[in-house]
N, C-alpha and C positions, 0 to 999 in steps of 0.2 A: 193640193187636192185638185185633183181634174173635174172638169164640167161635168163628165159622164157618171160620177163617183157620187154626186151632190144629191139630196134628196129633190123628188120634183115637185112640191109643193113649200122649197126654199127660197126667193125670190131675193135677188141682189142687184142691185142700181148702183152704177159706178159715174160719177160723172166725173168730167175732165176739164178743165178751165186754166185760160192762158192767167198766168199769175202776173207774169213780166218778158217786158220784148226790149231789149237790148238795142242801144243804137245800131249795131251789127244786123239786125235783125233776129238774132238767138233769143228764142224762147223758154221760158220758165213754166212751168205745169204744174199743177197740184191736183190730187185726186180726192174725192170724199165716195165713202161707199155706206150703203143701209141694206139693211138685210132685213125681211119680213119673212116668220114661217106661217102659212098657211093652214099646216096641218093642225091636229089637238097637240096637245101637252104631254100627252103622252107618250106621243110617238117622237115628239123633240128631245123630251130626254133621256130617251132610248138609242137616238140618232147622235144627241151627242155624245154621250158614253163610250158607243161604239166605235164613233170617227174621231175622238179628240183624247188624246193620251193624259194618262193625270199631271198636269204639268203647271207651274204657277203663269198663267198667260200674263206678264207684269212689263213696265218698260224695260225694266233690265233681265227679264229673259229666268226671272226666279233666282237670281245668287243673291237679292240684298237678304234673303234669307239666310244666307252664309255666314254675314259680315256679323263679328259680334257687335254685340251691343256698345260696347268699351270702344270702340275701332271708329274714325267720321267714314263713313262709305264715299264723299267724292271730295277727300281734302283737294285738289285742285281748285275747288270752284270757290271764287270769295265770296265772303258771306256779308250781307250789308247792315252795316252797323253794329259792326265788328271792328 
């Protein structure tokens, strides 16, 4: 979503911080962002309906919805005390 797109009483703070500096000198970054809407309630969820597709906003992107029940969704990963 472009800046131009954004409602203007949306308010977004992005900060930027060296995480790690490398003997090299190669740096490491992490970002944290906070969003504050200024407007009512109303219009927010108006605004998000309109801008944001009905979509599971989840870490894996809405498929652990897929995975059946019966199925481990990340056999890969050892499990501790196990």
């Amino acid at each position: 979503m472009a800046a131009d797109k954004l409602d203007k009483d949306l308010f977004i703070r992005i900060i930027i911080r060296t995480a790690n500096i490398s003997g090299e000198g190669k740096r490491t970054i992490t970002t944290s962002y906070n969003a504050l809407f200024l407007g009512d309630a109303n219009r927010l969820f108006y605004w998000k309906k309109s801008q944001f597709p009905v979509v599971a906003f989840t870490p894996y992107g809405g498929k652990m919805s897929k995975v059946p029940e019966t199925h481990i969704p990340c056999p890969h990963r050892k499990v501790s005390g196990s």
